[in-house]
FISE-994931 format. One record per residue: chain; x, y, z of N, C-alpha, C in turn; residue number from 1. Coordinates in Angstrom, 2 decimals. Example, Ala and Ser with C-alpha at 12.3 -4.5 7.8 and 13.67 -1.06 7.14 Angstrom:
REM residues 2
{A, {13.19, -5.69, 7.80}, {12.30, -4.50, 7.80}, {13.20, -3.30, 7.80}, 1}
{A, {12.85, -2.25, 7.08}, {13.67, -1.06, 7.14}, {12.90, 0.03, 7.87}, 2}
END
This chain:
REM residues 103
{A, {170.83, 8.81, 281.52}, {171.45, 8.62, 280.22}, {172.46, 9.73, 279.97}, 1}
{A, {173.02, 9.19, 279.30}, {174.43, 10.45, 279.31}, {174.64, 10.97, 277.23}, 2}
{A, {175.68, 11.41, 276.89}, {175.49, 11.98, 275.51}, {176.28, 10.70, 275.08}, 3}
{A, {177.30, 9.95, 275.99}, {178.02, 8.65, 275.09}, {177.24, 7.70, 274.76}, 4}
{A, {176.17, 7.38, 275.72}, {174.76, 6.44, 275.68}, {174.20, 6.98, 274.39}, 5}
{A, {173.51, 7.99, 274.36}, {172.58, 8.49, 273.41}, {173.53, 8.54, 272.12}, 6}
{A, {175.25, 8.69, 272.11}, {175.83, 8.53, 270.60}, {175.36, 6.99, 270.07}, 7}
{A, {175.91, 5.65, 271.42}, {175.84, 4.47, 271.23}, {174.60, 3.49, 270.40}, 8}
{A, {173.77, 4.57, 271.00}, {172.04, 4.63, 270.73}, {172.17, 4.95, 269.11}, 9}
{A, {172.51, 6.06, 268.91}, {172.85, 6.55, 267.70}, {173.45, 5.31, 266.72}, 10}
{A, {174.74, 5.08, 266.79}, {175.66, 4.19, 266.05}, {174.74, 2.86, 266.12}, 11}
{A, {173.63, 2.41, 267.06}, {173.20, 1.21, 266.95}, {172.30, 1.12, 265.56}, 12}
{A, {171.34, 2.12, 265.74}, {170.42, 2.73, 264.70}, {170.50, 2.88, 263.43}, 13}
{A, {172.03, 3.51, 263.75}, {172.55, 3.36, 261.79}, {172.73, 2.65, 261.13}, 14}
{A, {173.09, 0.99, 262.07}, {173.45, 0.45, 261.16}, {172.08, -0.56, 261.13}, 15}
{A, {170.85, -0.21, 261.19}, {169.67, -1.13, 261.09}, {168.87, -0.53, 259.51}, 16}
{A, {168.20, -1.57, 259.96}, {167.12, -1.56, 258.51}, {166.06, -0.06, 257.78}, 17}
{A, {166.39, 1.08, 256.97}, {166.00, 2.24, 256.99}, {164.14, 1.79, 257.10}, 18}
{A, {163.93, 0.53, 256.84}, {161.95, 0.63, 257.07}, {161.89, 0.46, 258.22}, 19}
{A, {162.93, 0.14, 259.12}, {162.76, -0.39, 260.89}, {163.38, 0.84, 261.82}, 20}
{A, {164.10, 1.59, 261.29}, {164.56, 2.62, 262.37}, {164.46, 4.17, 261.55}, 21}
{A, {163.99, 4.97, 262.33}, {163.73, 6.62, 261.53}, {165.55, 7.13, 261.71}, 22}
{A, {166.06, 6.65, 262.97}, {167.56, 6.93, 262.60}, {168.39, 6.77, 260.99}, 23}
{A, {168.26, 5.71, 260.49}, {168.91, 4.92, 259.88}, {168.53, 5.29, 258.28}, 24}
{A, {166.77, 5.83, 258.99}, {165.87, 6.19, 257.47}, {166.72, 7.53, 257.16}, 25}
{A, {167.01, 8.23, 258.38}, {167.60, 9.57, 257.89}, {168.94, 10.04, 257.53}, 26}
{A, {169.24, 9.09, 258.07}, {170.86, 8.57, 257.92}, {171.01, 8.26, 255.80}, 27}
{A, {169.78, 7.63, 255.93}, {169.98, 6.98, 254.26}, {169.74, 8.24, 253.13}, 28}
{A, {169.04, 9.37, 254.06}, {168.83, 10.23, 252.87}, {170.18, 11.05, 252.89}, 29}
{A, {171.39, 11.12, 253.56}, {172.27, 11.88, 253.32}, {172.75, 13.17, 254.78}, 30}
{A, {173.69, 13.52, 254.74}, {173.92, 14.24, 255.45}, {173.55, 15.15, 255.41}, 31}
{A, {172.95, 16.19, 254.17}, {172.18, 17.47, 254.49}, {170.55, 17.40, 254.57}, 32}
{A, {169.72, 16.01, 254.31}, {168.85, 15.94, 255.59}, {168.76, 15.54, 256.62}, 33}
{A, {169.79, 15.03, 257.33}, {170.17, 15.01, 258.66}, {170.57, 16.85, 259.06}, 34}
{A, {171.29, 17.57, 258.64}, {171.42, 18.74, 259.32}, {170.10, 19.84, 258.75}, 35}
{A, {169.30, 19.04, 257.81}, {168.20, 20.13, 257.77}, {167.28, 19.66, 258.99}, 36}
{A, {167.12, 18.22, 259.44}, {166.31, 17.94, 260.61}, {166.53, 18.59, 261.77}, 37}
{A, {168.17, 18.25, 261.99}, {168.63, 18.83, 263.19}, {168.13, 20.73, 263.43}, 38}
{A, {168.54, 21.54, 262.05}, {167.87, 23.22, 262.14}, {166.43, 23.16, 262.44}, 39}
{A, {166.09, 22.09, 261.73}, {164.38, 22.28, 262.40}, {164.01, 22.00, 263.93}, 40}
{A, {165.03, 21.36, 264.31}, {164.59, 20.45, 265.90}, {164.89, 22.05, 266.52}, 41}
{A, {166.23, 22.67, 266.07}, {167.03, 23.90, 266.98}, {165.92, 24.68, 266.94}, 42}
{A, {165.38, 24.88, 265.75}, {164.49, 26.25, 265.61}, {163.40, 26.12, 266.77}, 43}
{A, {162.93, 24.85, 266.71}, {161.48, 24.48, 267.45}, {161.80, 24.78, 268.70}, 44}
{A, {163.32, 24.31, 269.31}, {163.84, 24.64, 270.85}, {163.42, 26.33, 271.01}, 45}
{A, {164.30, 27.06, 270.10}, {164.18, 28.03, 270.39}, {162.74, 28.90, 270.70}, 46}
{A, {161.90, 28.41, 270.03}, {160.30, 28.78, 269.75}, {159.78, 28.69, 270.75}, 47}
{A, {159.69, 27.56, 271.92}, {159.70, 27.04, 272.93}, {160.12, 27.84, 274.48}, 48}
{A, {161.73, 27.65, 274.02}, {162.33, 29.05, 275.08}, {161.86, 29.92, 275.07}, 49}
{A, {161.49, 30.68, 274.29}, {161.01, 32.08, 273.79}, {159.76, 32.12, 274.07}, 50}
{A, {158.69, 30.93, 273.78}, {157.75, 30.76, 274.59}, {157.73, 30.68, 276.54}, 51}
{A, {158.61, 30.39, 276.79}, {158.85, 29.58, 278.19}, {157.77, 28.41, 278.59}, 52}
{A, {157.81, 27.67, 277.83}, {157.46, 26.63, 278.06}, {158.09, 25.34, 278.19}, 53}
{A, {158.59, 25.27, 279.27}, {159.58, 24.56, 280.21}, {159.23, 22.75, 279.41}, 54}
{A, {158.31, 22.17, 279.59}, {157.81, 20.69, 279.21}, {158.07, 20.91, 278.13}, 55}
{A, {157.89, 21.80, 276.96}, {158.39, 21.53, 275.90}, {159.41, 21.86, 275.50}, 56}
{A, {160.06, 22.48, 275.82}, {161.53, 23.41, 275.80}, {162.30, 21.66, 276.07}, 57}
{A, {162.25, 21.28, 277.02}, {162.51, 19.86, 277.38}, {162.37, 18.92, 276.35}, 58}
{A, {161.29, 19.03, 275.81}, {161.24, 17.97, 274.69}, {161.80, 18.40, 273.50}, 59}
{A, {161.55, 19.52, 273.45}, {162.67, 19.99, 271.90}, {164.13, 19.84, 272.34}, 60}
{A, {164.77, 19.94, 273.48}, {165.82, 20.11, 273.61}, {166.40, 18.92, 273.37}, 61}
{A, {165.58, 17.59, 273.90}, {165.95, 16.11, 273.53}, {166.25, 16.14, 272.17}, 62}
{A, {165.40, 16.37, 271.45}, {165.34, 16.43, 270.04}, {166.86, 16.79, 269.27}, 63}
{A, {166.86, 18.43, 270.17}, {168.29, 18.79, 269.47}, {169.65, 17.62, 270.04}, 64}
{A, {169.41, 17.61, 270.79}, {170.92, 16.91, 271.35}, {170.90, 15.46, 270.27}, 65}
{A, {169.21, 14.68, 270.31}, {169.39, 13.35, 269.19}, {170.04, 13.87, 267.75}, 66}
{A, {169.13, 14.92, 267.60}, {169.63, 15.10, 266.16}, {170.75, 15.76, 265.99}, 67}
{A, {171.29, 16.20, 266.91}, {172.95, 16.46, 266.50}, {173.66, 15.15, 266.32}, 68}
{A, {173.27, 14.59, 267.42}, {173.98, 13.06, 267.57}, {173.59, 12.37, 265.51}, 69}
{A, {172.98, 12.52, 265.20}, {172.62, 12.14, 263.99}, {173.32, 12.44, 262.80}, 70}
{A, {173.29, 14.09, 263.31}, {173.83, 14.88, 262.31}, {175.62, 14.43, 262.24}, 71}
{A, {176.37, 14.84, 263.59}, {177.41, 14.30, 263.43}, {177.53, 12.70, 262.94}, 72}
{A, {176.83, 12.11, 263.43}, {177.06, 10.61, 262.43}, {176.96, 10.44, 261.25}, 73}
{A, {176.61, 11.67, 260.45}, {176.32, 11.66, 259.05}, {177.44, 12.34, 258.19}, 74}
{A, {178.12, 12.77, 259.41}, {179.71, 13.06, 258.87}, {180.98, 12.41, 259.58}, 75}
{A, {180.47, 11.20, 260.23}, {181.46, 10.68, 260.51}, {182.50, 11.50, 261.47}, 76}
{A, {181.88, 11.72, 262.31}, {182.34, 13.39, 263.40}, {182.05, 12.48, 264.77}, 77}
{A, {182.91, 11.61, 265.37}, {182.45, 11.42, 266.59}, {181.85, 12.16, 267.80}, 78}
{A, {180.90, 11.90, 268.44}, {181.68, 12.65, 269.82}, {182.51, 13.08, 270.50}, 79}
{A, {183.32, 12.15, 270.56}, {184.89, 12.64, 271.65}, {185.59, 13.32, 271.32}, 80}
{A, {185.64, 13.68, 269.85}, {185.75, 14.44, 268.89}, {185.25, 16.15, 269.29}, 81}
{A, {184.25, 16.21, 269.82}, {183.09, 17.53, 269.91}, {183.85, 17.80, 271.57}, 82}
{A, {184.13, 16.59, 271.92}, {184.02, 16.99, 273.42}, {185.70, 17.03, 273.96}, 83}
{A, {186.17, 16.95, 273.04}, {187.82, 17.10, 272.90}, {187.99, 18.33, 272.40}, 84}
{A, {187.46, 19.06, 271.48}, {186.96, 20.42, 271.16}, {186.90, 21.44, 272.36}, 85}
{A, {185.72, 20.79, 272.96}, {185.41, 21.46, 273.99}, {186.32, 21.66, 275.14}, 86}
{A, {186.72, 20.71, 275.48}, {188.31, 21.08, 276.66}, {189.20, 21.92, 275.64}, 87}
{A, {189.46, 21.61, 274.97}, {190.81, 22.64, 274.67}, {190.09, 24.03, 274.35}, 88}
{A, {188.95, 24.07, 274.55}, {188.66, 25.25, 274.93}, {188.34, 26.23, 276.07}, 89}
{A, {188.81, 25.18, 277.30}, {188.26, 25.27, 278.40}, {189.27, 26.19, 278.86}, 90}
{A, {190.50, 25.76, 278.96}, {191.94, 26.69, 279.67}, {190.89, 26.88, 281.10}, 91}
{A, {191.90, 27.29, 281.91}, {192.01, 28.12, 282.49}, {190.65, 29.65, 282.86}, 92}
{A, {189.60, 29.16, 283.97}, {189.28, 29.74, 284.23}, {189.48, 31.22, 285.25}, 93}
{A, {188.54, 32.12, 284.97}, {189.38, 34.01, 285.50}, {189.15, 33.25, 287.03}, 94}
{A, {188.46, 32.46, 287.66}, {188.44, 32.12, 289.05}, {189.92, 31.38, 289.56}, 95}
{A, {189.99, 30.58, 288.81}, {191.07, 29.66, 288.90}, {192.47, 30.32, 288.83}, 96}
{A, {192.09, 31.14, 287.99}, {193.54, 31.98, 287.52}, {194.14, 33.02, 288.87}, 97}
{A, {192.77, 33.62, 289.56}, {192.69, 34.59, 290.66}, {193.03, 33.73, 291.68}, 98}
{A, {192.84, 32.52, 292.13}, {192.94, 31.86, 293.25}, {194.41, 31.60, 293.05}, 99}
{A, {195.21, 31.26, 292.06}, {197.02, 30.88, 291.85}, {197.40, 32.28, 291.92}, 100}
{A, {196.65, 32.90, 292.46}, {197.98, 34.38, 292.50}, {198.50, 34.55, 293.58}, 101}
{A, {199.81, 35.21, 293.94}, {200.29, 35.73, 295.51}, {199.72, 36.31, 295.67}, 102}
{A, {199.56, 36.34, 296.70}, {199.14, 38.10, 297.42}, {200.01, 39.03, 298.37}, 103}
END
């Protein structure tokens, strides 16, 4: 599964019935309990790491990536959006940069 799957997953959810999907339920209470879910999912990751407990570190981490996916849907913040972000932040790595030089 990839993060465009799990948005798609997302966008399916929202638009269903809030007694039939917990997406959709959380979706209905608003965008700042969607990003209070999502701080709780982060916190629990972190608790986890810090524990090193790998199986759950794993399962909280699912958590965070859904509930971001949530969270941004609750502001109307696509993905490609986040991940278009992310390249233009990429430039030019110090490896890449060292390998185009003369010598």
């Amino acid at each position: 599964m990839t993060l465009d799957d799990l948005a798609a997953i997302v966008a399916d959810r929202a638009a269903a019935d809030p007694d039939e999907s917990w997406t959709a339920k959380l979706l209905a209470k608003g965008p700042e309990k969607a990003a209070e879910k999502f701080g709780e999912e982060a916190i629990e990751a972190v608790i986890e790491a810090v524990k090193g407990d790998r199986a759950r570190l794993t399962a909280e981490a699912a958590d965070v990536l859904f509930h971001l996916l949530v969270m941004l849907k609750s502001r109307d913040v696509p993905l490609a959006d986040v991940m278009e972000e992310l390249a233009r932040r990429q430039g030019q790595s110090g490896l890449a940069e060292k390998a185009g030089r003369s010598r």
